[in-house]
C-alpha positions in Angstrom: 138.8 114.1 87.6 135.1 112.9 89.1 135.6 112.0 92.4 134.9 107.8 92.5 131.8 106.7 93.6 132.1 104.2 96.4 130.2 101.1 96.9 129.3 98.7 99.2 128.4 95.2 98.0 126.3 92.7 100.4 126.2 89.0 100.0 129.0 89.4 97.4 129.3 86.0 96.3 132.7 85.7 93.7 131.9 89.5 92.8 129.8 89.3 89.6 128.0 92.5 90.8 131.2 94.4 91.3 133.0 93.1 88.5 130.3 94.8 86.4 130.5 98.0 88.5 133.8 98.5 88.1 133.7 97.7 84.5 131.1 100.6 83.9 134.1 102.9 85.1 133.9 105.4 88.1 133.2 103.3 91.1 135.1 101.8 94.2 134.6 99.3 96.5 134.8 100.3 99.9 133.1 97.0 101.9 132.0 93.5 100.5 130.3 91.1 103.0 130.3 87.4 102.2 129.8 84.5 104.6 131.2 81.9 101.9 135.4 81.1 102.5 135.5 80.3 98.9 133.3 83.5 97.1 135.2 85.4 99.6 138.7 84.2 98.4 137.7 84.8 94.9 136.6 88.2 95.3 139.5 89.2 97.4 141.7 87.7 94.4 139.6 90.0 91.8 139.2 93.3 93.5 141.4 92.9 97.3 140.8 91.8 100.3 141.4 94.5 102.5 137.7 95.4 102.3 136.2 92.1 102.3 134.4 91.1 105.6 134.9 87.2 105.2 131.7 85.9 107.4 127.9 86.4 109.0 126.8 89.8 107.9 125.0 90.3 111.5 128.3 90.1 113.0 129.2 93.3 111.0 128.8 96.2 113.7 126.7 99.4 113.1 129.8 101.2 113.9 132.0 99.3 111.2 129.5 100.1 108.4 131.4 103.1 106.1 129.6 105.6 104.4 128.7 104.7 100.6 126.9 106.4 97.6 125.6 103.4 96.3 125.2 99.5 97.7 124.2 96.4 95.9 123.9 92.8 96.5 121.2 89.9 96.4 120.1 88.7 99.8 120.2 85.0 99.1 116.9 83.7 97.8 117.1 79.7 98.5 113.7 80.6 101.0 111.4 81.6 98.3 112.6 80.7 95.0 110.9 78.5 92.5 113.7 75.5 93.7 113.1 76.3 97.6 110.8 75.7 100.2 108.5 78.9 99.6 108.4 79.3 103.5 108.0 82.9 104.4 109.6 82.0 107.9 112.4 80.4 106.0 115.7 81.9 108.1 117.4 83.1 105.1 114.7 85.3 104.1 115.2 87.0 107.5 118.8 88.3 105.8 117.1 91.1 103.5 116.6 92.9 107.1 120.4 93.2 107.2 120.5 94.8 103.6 118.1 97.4 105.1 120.5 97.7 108.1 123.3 98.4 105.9 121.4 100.8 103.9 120.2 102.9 107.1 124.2 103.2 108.3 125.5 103.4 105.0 123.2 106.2 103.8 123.7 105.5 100.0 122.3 107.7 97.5 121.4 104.6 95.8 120.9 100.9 96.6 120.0 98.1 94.3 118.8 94.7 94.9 119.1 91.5 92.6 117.4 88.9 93.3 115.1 85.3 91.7 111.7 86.6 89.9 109.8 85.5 92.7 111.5 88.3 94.8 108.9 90.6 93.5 105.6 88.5 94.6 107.1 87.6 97.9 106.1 89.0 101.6 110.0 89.9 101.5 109.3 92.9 98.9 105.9 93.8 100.3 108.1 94.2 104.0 110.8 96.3 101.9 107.9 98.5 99.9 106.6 99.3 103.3 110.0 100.1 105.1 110.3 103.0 102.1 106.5 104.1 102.8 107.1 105.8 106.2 109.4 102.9 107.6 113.2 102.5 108.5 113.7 103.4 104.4 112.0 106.3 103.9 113.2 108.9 101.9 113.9 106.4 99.2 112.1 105.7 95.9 111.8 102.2 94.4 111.5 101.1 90.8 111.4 97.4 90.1 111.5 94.8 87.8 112.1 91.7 85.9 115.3 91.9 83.7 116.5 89.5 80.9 120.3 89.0 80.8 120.0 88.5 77.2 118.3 92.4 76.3 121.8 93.6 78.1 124.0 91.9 76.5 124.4 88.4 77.7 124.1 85.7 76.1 121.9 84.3 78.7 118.5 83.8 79.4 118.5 84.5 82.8 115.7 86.3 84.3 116.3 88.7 87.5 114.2 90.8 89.8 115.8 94.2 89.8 115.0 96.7 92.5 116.5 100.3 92.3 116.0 102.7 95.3 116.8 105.9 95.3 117.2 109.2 97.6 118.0 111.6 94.6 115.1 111.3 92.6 113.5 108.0 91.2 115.7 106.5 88.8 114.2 103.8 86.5 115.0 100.7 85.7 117.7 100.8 82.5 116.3 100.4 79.0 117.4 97.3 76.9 120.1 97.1 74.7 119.9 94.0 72.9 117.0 92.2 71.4 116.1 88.5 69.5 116.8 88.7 65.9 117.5 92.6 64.6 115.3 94.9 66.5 115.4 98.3 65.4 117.5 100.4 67.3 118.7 97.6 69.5 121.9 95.5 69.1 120.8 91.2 68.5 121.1 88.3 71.5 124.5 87.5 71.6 124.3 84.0 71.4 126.4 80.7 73.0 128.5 80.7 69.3 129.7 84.6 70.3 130.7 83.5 73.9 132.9 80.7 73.0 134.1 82.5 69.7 138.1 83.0 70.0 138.3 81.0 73.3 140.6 77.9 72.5 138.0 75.8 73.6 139.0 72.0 73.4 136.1 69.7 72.2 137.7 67.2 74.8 139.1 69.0 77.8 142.7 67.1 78.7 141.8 67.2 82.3 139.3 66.8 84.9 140.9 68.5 87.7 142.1 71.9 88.7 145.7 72.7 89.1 146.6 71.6 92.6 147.4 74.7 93.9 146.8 76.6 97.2 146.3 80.3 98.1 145.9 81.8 101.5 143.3 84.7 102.4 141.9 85.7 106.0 144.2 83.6 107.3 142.7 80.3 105.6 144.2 78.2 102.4 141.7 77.5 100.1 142.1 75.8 96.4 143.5 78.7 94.1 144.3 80.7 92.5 143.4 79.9 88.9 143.5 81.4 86.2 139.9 81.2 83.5 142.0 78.9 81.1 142.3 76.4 84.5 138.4 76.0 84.3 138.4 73.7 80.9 137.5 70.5 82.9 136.1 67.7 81.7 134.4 64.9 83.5 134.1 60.9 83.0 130.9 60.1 82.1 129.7 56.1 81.8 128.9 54.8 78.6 125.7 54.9 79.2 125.7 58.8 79.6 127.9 59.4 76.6 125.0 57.2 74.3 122.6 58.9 75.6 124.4 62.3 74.9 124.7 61.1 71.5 121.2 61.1 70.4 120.2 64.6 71.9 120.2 67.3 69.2 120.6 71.1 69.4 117.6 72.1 71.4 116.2 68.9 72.0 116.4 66.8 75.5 115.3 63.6 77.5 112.3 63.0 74.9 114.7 63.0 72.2 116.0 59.8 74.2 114.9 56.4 73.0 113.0 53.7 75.4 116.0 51.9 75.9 117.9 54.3 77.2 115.8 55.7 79.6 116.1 55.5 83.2 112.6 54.6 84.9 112.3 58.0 86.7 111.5 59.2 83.3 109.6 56.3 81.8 106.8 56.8 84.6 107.2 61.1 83.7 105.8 61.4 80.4 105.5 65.1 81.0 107.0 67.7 82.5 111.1 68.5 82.9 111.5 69.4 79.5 115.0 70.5 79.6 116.6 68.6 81.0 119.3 66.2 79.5 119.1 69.0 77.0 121.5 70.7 74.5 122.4 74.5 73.6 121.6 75.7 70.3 125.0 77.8 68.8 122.8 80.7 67.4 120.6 81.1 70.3 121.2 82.6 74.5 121.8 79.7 76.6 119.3 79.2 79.3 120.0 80.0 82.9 123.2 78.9 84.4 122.4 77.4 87.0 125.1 76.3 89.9 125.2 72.3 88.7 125.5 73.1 84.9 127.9 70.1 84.5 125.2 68.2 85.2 122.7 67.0 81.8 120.0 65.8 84.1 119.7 68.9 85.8 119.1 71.1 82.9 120.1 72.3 78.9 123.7 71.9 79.5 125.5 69.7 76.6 127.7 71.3 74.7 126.0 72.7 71.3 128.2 70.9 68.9 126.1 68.4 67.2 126.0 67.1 63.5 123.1 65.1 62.2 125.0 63.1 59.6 128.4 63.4 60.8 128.2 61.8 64.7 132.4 61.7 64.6 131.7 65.2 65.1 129.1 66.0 68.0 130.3 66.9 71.5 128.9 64.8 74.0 129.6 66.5 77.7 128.1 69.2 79.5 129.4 72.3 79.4 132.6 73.4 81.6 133.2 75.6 84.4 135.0 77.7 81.6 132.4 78.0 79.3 129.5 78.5 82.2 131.8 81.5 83.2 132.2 82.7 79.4 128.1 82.2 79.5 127.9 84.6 82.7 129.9 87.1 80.9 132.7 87.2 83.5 136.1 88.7 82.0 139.2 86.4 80.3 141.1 88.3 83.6 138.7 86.9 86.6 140.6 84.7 89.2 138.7 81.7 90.9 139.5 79.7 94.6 137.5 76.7 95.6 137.1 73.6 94.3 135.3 72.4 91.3 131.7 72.3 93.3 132.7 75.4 94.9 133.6 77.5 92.0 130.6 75.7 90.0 128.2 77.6 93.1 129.9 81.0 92.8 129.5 80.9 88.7 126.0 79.9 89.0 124.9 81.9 91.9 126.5 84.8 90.4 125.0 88.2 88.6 126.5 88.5 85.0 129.1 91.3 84.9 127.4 92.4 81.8 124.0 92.8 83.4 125.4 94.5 86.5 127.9 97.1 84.3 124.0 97.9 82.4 122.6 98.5 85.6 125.6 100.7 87.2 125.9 103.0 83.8 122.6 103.6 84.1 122.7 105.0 87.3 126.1 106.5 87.1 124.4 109.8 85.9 122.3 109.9 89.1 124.6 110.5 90.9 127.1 112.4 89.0 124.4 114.9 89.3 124.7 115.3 93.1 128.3 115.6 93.5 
């Protein structure tokens, strides 16, 4: 048998990166950093938590750092994404230096970085492309990108910067797998209708709570552990909501709305905001899954269910934590801690499994080569 190739995932979140490493076969977890008590729990309830490093990542000693062949994570993006502040001196930008820390102790033969698609414009990359030219990473190659979820098999159309470095040879980013309608050679989208196919999913979730249950890890309880079926919850939306909900069709949104029923923040916006107070179509990806997806106003989040002559059968509510997680690819088997907001951030901040197994078969052969 191949000897396992061992990994090291950084800002870890719930494990959406390792959960698609360890799908692609052929890779263990060694270390996982995560300063979150709740992404922490649910990762050491996934994969252990024996190797997880609950807290700061600075606090992590050079000394502590194990050897690796490959690491992986996303330094958090809140400073210069599109929702952020876009200031270059923003703290949390500073936490990409710790990646590069890692990667120096570590010595993988391969490290990748996910991150927003902004990632690639910022002064963050154009520090990191200079660390490789004759800085603290050289030695390493870098290829980089903008992925789509959807052209690897998600039905998702989520965008990600994609960075690949490499001291074995420059390894490319992975070619698509999937493509809108039939492309030739390529297998189509997989769409919201194939994520929620075979699923049990209730129109009208019977709850709006999680069960109240408790686990313990790192020496903390925390809400858990559930099970994927625990994350059908619904919510209580006024009256007001649900009419609104009504009149919004597949694809459509807040200008579907009539004048009535429009709050005055959008009466004085004519333009702009498009999606939000939106609805999935069934044949099509979703759009991004963002972490307040059971919220309408923040996004296309109503349930795709919606008959133009037959309203006894349209689906007014957002989406659930259940169905965002079938959306982000994460497997029937995955265990969650937290509460409903907490869990609702580690879904949405999360790398689809399916996206991160594309990535770590592709550069499984990499380093098969050198062992």
């Amino acid at each position: 048998m191949a000897k396992r190739i061992s990994m090291i995932d950084l800002f870890a979140g719930c494990g959406g990166m390792t959960s698609g490493f360890i799908a692609a076969k052929g890779y263990k977890p060694v270390m996982a950093v995560e300063w979150d008590l709740h992404a922490a729990a649910t990762y050491a309830a996934n994969f252990g938590e024996s190797h997880m490093k609950w807290g700061d990542i600075a606090l992590v000693e050079d000394g502590d750092i194990p050897q690796a062949d490959v690491i992986i994570g996303g330094p958090p993006c809140q400073g210069f994404s599109n929702l952020g502040t876009r200031d270059v001196n923003d703290p949390r930008n500073k936490l990409w230096k710790e990646y590069i820390r890692f990667v120096r102790h570590a010595r993988p033969k391969v490290f990748v970085i996910e991150n927003v698609d902004r990632f690639l414009k910022s002064s963050e990359f154009a520090l990191l492309q200079a660390e490789v030219d004759g800085g603290l990473l050289e030695g390493y190659e870098l290829s980089h990108g903008l992925l789509l979820a959807a052209n690897y098999g998600a039905p998702q159309r989520r965008k990600r910067a994609i960075v690949i470095g490499s001291r074995i040879g420059k390894i490319p980013l992975p070619e698509q797998t999937h493509g809108q309608g039939t492309p030739l050679g390529l297998k189509s989208w997989r769409t919201v209708r194939d994520a929620f196919a075979g699923k049990q999913l209730l129109d009208q979730p019977v709850t709006t709570t999680l069960p109240a249950s408790k686990a313990t890890f790192f020496g903390m309880q925390v809400p858990g552990i559930f099970k994927s079926e625990d994350l059908h919850i619904g919510r209580t939306p006024t009256a007001l909501s649900l009419r609104r909900y009504a009149h919004i069709p597949p694809g459509g949104g807040r200008f579907d709305l009539p004048e009535e029923l429009l709050p005055n923040c959008w009466k004085n916006k004519p333009t702009g905001t498009t999606d939000v107070m939106g609805r999935m179509r069934w044949d099509e990806p979703s759009v991004t899954i963002r972490t307040e997806f059971y919220k309408p106003e923040k996004g296309q989040y109503l349930h795709p269910q919606w008959e133009p002559e037959f309203e006894g059968y349209r689906v007014n509510r957002p989406i659930t934590h259940r169905e965002a997680a079938l959306l982000q690819t994460f497997p029937d088997s995955f265990l969650w801690c937290g509460t409903k907001i907490e869990i609702a951030k580690q879904i949405g901040n999360a790398v689809p499994p399916v996206l991160a197994e594309a990535i770590a078969r592709h550069i499984k052969p990499y380093i098969r080569a050198t062992q």
